[in-house]
Backbone of each chain as ProteinMPNN parsed JSONL, in Angstrom:
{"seq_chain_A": "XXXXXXXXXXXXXXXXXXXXXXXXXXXXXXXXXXXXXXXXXXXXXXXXXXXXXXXXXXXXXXXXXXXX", "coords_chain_A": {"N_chain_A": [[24.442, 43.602, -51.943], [26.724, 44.655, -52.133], [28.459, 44.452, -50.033], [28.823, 41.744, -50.099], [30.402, 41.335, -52.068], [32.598, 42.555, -51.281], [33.494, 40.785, -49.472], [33.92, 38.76, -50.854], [36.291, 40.029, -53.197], [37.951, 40.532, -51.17], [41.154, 40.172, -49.433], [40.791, 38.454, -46.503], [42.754, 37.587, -45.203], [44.519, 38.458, -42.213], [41.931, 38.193, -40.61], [41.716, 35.692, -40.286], [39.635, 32.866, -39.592], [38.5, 34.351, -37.653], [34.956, 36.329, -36.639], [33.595, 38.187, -38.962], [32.106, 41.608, -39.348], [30.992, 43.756, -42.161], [30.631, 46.469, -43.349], [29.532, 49.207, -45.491], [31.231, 47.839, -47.575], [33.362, 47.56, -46.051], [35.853, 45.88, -43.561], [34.419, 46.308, -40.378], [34.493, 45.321, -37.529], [35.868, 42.441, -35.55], [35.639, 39.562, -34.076], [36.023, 36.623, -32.152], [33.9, 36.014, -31.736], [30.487, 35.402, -32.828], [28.758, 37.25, -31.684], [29.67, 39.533, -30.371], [30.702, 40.979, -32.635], [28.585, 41.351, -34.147], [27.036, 43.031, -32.129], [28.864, 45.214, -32.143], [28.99, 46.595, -34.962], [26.463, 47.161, -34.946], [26.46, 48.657, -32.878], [28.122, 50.861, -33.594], [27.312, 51.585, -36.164], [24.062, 52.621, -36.68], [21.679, 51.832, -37.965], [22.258, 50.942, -40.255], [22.654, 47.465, -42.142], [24.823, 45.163, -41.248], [26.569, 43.401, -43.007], [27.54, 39.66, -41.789], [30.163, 37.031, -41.323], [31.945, 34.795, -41.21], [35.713, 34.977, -41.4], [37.252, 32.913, -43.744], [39.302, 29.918, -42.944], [42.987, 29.192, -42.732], [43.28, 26.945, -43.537], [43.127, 23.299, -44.522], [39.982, 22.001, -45.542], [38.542, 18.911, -44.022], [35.588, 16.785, -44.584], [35.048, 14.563, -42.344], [33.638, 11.856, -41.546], [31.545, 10.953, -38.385], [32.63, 7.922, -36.135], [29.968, 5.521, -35.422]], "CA_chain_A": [[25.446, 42.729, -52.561], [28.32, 45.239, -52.197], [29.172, 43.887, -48.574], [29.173, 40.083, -50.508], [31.425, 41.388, -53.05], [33.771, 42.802, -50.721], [33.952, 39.809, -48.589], [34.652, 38.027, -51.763], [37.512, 40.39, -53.195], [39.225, 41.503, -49.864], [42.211, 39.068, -48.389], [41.007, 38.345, -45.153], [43.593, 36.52, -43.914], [44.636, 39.235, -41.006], [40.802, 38.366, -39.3], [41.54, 33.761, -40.385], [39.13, 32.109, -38.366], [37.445, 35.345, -36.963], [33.949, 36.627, -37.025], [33.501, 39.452, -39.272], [31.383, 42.134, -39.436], [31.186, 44.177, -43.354], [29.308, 47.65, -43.771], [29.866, 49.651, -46.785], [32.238, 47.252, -47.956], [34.849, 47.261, -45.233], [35.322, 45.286, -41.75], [34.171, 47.26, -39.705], [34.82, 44.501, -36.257], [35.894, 41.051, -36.023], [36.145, 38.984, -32.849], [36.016, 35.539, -31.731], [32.598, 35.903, -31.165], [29.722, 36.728, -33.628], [27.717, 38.104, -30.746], [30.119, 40.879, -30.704], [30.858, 41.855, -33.951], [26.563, 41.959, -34.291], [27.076, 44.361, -31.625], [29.929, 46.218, -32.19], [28.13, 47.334, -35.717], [25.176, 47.941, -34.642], [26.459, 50.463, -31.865], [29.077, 52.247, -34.564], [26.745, 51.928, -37.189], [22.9, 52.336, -36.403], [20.917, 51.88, -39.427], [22.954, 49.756, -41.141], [22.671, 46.353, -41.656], [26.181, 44.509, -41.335], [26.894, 41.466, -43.542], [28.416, 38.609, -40.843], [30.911, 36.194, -41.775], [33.384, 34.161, -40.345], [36.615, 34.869, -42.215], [38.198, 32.046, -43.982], [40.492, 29.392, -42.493], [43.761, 28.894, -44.023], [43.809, 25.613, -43.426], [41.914, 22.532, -45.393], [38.852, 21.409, -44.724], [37.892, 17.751, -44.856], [34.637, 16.615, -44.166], [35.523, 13.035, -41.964], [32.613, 11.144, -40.922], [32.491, 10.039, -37.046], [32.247, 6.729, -35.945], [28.784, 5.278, -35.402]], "C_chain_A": [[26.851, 43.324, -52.495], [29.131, 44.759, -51.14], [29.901, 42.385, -49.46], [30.655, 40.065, -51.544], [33.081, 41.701, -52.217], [34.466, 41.475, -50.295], [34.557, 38.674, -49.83], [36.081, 38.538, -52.524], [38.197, 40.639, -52.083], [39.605, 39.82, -49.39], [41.666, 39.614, -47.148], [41.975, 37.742, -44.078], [44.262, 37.537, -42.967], [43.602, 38.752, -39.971], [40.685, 36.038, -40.221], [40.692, 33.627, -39.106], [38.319, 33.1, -37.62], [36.096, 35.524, -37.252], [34.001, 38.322, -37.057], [32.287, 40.564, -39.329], [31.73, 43.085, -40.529], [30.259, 45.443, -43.573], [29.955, 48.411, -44.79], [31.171, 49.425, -46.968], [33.685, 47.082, -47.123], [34.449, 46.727, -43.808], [35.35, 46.135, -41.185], [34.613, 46.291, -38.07], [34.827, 43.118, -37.302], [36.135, 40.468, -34.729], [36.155, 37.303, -33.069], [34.359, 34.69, -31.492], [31.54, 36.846, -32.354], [28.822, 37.313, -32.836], [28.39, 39.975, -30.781], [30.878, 41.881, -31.824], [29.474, 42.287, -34.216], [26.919, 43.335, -33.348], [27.859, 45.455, -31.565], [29.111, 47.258, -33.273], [27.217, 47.579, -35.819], [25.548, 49.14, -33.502], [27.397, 51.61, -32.615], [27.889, 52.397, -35.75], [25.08, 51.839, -36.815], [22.496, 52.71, -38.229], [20.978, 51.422, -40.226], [22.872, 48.45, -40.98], [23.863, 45.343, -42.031], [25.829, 43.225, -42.007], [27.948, 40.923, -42.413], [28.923, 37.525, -42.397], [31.892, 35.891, -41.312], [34.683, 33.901, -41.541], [37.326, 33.632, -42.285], [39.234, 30.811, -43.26], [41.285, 29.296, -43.163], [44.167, 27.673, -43.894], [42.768, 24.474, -44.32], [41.126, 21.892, -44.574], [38.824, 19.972, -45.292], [37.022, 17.587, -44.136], [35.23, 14.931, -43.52], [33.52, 12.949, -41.146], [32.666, 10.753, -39.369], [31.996, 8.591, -37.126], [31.147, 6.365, -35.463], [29.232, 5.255, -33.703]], "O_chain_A": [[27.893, 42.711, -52.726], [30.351, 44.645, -51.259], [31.087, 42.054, -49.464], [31.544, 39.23, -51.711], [34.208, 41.269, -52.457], [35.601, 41.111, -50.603], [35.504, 37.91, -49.643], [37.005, 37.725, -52.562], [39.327, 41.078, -52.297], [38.931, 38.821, -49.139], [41.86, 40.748, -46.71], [42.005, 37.527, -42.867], [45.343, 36.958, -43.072], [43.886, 38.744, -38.773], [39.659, 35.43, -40.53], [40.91, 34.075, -37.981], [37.409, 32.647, -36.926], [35.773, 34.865, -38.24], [34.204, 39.216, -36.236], [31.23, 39.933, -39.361], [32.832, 43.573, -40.281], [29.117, 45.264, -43.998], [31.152, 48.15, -44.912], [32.098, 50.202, -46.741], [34.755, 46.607, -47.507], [33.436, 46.893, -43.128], [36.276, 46.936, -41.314], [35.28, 47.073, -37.393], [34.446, 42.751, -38.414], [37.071, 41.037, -34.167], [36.303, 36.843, -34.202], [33.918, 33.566, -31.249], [31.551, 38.029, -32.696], [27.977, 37.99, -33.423], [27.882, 41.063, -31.052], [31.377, 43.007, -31.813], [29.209, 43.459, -34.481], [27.041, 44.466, -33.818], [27.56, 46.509, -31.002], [28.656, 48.346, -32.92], [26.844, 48.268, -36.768], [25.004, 50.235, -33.364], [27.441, 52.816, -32.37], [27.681, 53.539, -36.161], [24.791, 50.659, -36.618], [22.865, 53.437, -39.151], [20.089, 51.286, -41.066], [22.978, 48.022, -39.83], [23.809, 44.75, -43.109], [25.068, 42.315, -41.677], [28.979, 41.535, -42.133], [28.535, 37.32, -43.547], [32.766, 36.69, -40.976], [34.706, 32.971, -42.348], [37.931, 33.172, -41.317], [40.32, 31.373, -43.116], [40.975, 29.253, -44.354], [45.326, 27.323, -44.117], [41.682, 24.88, -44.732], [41.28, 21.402, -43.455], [38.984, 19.68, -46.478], [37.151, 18.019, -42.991], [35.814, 14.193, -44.313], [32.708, 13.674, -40.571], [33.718, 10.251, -38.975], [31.183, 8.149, -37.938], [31.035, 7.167, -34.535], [28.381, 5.023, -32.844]]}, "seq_chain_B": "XXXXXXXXXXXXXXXXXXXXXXXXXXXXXXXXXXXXXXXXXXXXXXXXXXXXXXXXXXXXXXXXXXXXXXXXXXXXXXXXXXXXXXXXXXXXXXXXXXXXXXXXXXXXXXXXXXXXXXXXXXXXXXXXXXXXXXXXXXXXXXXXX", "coords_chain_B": {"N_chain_B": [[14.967, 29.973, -62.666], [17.662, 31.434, -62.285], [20.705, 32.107, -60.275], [23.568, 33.189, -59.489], [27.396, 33.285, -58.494], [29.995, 33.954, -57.448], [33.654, 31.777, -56.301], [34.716, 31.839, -53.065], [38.078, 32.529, -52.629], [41.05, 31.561, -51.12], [43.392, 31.649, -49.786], [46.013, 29.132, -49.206], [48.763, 28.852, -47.167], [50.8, 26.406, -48.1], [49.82, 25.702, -50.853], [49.985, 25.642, -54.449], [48.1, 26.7, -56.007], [45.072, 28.775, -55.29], [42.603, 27.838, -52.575], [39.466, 27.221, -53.415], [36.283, 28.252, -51.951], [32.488, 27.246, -51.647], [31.081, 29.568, -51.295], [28.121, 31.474, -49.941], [25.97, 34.528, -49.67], [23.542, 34.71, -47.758], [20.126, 35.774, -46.176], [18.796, 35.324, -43.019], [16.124, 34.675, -40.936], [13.596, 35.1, -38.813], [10.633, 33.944, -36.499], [10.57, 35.418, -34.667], [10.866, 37.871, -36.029], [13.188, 38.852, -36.359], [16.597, 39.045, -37.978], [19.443, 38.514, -39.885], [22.152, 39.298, -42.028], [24.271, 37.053, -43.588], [27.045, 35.545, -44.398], [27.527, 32.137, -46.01], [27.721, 28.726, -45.938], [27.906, 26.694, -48.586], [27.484, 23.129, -48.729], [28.151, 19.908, -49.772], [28.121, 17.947, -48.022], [26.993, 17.676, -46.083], [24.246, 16.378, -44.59], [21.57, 18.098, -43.262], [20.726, 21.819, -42.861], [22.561, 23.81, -40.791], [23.322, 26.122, -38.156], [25.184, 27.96, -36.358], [24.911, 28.39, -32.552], [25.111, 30.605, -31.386], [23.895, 32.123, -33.476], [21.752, 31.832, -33.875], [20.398, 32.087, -31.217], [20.942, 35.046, -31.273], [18.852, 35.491, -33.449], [16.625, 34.376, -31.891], [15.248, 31.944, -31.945], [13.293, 29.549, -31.436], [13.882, 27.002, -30.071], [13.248, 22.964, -30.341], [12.353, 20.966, -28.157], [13.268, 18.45, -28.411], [16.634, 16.336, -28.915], [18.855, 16.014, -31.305], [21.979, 13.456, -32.199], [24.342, 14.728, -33.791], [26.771, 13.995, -36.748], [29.64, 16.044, -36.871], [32.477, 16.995, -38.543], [33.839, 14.49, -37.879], [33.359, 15.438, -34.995], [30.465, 14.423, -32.286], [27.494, 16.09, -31.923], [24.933, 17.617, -29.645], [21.793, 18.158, -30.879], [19.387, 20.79, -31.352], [15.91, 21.226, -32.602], [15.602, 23.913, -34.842], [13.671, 26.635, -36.761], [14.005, 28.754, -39.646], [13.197, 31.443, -41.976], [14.677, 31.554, -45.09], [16.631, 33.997, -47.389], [17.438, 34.143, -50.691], [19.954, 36.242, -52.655], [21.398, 37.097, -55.667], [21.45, 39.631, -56.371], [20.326, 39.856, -58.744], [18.51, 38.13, -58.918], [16.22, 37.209, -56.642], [15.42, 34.714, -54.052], [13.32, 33.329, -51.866], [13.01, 31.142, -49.169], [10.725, 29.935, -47.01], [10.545, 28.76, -43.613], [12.73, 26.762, -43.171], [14.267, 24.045, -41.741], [16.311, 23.879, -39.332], [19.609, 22.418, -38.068], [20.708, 22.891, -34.839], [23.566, 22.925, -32.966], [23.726, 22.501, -29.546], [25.39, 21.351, -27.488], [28.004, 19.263, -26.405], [31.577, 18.431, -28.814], [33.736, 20.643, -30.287], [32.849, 24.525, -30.796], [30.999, 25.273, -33.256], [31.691, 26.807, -36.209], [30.344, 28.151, -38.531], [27.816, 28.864, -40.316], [26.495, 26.63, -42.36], [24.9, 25.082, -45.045], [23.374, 22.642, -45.405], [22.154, 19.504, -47.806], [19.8, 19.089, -47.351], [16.906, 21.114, -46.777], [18.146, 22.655, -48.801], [19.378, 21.349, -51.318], [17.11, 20.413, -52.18], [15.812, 22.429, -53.275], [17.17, 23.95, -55.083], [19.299, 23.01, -57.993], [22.227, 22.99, -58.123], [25.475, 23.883, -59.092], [28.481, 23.342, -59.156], [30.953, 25.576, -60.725], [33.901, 25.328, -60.989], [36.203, 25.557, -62.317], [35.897, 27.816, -64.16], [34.924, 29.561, -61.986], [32.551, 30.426, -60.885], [29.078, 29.714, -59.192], [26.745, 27.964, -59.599], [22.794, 28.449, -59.026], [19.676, 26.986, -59.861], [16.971, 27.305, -59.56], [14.52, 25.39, -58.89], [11.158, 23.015, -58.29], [10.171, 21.65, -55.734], [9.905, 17.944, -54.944]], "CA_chain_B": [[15.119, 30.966, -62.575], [19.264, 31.503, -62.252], [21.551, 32.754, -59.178], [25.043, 32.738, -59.608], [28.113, 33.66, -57.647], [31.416, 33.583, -57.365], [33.493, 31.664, -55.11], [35.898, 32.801, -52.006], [39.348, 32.244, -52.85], [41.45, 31.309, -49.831], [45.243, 31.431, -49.973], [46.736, 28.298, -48.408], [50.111, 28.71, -47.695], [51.564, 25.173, -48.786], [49.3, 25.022, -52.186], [50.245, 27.243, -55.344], [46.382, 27.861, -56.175], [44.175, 29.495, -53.657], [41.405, 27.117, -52.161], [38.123, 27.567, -54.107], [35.093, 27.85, -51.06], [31.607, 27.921, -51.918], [30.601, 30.43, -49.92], [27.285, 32.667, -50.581], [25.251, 35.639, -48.595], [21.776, 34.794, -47.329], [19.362, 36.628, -45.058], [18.171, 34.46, -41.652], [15.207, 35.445, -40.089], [12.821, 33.723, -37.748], [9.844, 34.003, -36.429], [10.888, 36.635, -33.59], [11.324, 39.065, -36.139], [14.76, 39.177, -36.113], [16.899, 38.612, -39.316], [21.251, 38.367, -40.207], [23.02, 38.737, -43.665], [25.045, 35.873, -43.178], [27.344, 34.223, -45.212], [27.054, 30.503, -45.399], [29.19, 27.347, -46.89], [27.305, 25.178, -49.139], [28.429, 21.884, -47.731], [27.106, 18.859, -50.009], [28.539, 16.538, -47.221], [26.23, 17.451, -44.879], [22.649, 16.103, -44.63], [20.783, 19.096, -42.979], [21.712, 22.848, -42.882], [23.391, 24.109, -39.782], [23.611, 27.153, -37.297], [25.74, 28.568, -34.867], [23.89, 28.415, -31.708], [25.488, 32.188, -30.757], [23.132, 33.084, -34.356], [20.575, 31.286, -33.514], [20.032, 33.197, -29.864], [20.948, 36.498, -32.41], [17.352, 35.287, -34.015], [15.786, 34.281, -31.132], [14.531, 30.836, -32.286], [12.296, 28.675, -30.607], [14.473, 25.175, -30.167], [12.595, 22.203, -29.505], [12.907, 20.184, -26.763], [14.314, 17.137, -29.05], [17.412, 17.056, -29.344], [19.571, 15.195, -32.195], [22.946, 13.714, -32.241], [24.801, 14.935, -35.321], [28.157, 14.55, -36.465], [30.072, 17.039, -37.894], [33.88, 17.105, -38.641], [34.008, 13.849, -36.952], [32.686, 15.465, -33.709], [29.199, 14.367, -32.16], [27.066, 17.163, -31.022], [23.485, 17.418, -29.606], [21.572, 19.453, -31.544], [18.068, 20.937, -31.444], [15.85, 21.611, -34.686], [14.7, 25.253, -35.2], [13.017, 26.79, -38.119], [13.882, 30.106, -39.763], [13.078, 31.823, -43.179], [15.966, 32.293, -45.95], [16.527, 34.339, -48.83], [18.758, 34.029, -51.345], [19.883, 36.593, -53.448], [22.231, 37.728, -56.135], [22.038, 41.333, -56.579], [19.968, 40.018, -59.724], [17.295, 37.467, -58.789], [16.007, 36.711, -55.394], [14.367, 33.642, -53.658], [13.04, 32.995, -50.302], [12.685, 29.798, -48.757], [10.194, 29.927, -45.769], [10.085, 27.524, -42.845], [13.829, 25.649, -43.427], [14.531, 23.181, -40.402], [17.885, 23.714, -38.939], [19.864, 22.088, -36.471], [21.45, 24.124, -33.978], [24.513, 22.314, -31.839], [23.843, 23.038, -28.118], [26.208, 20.306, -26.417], [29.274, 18.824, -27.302], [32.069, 19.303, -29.873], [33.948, 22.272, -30.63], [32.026, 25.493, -31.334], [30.575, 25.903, -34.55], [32.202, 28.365, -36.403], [30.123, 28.876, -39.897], [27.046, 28.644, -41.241], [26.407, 25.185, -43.613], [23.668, 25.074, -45.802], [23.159, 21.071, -46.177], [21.677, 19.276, -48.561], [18.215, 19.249, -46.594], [16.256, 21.147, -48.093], [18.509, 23.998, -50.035], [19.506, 20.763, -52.846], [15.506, 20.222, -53.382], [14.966, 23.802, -54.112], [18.061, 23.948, -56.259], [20.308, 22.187, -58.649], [23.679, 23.726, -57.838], [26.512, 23.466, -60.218], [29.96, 24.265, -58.973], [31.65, 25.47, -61.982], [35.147, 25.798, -60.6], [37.342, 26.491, -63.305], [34.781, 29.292, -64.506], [34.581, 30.472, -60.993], [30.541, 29.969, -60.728], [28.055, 28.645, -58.078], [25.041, 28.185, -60.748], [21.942, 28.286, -58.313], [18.75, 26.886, -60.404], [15.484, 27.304, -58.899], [13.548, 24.026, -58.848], [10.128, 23.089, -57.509], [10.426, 21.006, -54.741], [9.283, 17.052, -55.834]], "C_chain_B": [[16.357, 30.538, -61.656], [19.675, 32.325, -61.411], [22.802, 32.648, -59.603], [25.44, 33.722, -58.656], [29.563, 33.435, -57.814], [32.383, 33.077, -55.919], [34.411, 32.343, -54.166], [36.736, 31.929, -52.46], [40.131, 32.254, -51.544], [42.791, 31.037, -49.883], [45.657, 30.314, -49.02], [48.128, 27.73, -48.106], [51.252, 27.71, -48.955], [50.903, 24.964, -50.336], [49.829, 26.028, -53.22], [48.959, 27.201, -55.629], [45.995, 27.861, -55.489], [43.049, 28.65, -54.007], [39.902, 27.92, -52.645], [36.952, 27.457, -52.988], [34.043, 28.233, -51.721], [30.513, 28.599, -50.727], [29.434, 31.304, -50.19], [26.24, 33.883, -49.581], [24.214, 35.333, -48.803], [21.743, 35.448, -46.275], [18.426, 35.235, -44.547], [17.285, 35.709, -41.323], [13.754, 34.286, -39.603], [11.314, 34.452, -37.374], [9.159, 35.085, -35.243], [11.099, 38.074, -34.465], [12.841, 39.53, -36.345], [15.476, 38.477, -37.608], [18.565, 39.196, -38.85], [21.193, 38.262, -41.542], [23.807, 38.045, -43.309], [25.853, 35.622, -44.006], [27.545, 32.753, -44.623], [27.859, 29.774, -46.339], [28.227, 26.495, -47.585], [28.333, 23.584, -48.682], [27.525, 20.594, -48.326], [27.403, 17.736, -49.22], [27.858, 16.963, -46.317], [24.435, 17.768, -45.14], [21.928, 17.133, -44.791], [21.783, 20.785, -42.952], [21.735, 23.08, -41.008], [23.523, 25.389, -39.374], [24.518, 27.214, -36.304], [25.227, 28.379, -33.782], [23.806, 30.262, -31.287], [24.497, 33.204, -31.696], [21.924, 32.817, -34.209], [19.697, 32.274, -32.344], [19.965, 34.357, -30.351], [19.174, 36.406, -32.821], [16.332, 34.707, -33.716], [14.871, 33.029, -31.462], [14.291, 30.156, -31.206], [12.856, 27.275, -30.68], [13.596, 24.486, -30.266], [13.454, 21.558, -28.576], [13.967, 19.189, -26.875], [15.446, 17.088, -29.068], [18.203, 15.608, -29.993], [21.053, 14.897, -32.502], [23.403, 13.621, -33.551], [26.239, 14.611, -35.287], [29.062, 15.166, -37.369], [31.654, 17.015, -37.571], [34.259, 16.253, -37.816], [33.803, 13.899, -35.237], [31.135, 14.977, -33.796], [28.934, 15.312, -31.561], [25.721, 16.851, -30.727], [22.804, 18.508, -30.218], [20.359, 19.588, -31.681], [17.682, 21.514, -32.74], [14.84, 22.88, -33.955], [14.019, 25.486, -36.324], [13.476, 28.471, -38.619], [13.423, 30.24, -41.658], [14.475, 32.29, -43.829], [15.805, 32.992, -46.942], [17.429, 34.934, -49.219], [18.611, 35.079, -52.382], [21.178, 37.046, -54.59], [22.338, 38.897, -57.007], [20.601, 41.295, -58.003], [18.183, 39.581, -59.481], [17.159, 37.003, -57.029], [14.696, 35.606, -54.759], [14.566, 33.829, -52.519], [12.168, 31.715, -50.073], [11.921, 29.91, -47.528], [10.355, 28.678, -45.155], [11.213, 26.712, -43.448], [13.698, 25.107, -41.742], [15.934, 23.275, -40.485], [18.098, 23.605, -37.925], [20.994, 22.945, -35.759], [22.753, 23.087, -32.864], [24.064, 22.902, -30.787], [24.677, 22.333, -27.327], [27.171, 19.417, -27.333], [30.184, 18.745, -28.179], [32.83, 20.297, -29.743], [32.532, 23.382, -31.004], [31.567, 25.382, -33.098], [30.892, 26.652, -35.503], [31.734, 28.481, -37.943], [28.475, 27.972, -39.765], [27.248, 27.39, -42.512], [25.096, 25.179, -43.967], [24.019, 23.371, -46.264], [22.46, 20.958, -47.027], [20.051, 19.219, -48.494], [17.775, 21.003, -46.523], [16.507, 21.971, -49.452], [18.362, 22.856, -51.366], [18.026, 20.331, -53.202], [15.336, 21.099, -53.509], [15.825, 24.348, -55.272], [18.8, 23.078, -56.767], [21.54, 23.099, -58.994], [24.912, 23.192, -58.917], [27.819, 24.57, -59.924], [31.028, 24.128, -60.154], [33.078, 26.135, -61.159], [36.216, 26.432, -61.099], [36.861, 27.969, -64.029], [34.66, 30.602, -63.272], [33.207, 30.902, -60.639], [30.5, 29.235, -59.819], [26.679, 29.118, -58.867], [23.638, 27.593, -59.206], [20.677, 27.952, -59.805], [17.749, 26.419, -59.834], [14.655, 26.002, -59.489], [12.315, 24.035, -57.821], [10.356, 21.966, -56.342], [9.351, 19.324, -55.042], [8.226, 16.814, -54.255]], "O_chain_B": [[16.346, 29.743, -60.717], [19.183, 33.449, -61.518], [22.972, 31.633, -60.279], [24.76, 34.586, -58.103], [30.01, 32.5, -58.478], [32.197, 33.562, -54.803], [34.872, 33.434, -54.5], [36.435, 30.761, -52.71], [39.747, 33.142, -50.783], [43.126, 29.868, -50.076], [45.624, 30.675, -47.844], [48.613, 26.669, -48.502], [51.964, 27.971, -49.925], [51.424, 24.098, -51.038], [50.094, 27.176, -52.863], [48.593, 28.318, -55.263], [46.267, 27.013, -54.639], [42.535, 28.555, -55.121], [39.458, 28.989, -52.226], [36.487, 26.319, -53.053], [34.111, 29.263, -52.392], [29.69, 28.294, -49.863], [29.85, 32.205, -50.919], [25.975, 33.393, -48.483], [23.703, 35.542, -49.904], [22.67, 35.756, -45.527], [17.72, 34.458, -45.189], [17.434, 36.93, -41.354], [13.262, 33.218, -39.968], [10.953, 35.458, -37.985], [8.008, 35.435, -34.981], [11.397, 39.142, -33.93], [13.297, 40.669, -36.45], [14.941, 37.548, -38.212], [18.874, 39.95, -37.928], [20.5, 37.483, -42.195], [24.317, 38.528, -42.298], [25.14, 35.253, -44.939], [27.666, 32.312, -43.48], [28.505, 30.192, -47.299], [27.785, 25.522, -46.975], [29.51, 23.31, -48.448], [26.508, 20.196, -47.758], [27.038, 16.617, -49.581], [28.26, 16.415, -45.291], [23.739, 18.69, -45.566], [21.507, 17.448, -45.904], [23.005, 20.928, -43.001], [20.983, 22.531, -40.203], [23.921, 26.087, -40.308], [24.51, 26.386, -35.392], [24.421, 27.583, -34.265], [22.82, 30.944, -31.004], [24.188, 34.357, -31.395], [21.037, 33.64, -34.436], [18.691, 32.958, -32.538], [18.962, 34.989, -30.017], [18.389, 37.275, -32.443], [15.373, 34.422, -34.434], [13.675, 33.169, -31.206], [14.966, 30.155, -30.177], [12.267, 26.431, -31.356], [12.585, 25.185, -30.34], [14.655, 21.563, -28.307], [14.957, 18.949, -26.184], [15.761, 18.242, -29.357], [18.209, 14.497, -29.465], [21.644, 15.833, -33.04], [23.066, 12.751, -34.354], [26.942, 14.782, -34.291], [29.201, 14.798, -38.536], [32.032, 17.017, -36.4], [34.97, 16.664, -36.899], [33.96, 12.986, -34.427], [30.508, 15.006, -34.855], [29.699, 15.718, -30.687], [25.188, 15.942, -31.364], [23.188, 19.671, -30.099], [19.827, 18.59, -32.166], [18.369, 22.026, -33.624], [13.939, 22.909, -33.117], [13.711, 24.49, -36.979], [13.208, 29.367, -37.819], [13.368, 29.272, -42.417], [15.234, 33.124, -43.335], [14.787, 32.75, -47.59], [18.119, 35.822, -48.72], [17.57, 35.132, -53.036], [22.138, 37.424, -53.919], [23.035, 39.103, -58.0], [19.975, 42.317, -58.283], [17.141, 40.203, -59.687], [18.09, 36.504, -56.396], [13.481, 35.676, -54.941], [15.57, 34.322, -52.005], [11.09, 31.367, -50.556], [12.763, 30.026, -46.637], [10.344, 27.628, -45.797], [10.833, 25.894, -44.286], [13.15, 25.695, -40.811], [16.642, 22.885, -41.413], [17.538, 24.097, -36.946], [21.962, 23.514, -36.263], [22.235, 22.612, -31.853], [23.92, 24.108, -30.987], [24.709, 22.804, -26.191], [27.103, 19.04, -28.502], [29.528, 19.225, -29.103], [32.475, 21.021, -28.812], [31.435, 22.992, -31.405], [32.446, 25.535, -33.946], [29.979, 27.462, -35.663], [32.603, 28.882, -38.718], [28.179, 26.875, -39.292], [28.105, 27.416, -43.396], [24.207, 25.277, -43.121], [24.725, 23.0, -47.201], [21.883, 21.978, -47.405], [19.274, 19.297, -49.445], [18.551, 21.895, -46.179], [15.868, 22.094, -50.497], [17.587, 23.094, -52.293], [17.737, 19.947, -54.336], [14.272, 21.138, -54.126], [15.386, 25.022, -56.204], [19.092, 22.163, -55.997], [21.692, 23.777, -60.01], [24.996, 22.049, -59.365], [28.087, 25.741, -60.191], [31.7, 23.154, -60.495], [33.163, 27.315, -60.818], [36.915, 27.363, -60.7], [37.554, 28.949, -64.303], [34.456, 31.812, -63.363], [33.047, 31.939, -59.995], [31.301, 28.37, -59.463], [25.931, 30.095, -58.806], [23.708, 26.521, -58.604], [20.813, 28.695, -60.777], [17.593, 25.222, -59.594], [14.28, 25.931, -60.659], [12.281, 24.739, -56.812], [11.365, 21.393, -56.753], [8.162, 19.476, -55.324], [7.284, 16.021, -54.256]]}, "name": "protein", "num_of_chains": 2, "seq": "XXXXXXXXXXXXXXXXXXXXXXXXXXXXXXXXXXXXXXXXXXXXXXXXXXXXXXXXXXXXXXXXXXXXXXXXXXXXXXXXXXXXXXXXXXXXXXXXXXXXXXXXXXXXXXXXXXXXXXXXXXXXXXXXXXXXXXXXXXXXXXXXXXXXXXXXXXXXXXXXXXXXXXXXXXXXXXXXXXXXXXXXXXXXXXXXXXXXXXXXXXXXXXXXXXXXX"}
């Protein structure tokens, strides 16, 4: 839960819109891609298991329906 | 039996209060063996829950062949149904949901970019209560009718 907590206190807005990767409480990678944040912390960190998460947008979300 | 959480706060330039998301950390894992701490968006506007396809391949799921058009953020996508195991926890109490059905986008659309937990089947295993001004996501374990 300490990764969850982080990701909940820490301003991400530096990694908006990125995919993060979180090991004892700090990003450890963030790309474009969660393939390589999985792998980034798994090759700096073996043993660990990274919390993912795609940081934040700062923009609003609306849910729109499409057209049938 | 009670989960709670708190939610992500999200600074949006133009607003003076920061955007309330409900956002919470589950563990994916499939049937390959393979498992992600994830975080994920509760999303009561959408039917079923939802994958990445890039996390999906991460956990090695078994698509089917079917494939379903969905539409999400006004895009249509095609999307195949997988299956993985979840489990939810908060530091205090922990559940696991075996065998969820989730659809995976493979065609059309923009990319994907989060994790959505729809209303299929997380809201029959809980009765969620976004306490906003409190700053709560009340999870309450229900039996499934």
């Amino acid at each position: 839960m300490a990764n969850h907590e982080a990701f909940i206190n820490t301003d991400l807005s530096e990694f908006a819109g990125k995919w993060i990767a979180i090991v004892d409480s700090k990003v450890v990678a963030s790309s474009d891609s969660p393939k390589e944040v999985m792998e980034k912390a798994a090759n700096e960190y073996p043993g660990k298991k990274p919390l993912i998460a795609r940081a934040p947008t700062q923009h609003l979300l609306i849910l729109a329906a499409g057209k049938k | 039996m009670r989960l709670s959480f708190k939610f992500k706060d999200v600074d949006i330039g133009d607003h003076l209060h920061a955007i309330r998301r409900p956002i919470i950390p589950v563990t994916l894992s499939s049937a390959a063996g393979k498992s992600i701490d994830i975080e994920a968006f509760i999303d009561s506007g959408s039917d079923n829950t939802v994958i990445p396809k890039d996390i999906a391949d991460f956990l090695e799921l078994e698509l089917g062949k079917k494939t379903d058009e969905i539409a999400l953020g006004g895009e249509k996508f095609k999307a195949a149904l997988g299956h993985v195991h979840m489990t939810v926890t908060d530091g205090r109490e922990t559940v696991r949901l075996p065998d969820i059905v989730v659809s995976v986008p493979i065609e059309g659309g923009t990319v994907l970019e989060e994790v959505l937990i729809g209303r299929e089947p997380f809201f029959r295993d809980f009765d969620i209560t976004f306490r906003q001004n409190s700053n709560r996501i009340i999870l309450e374990r229900v039996r499934r009718a």
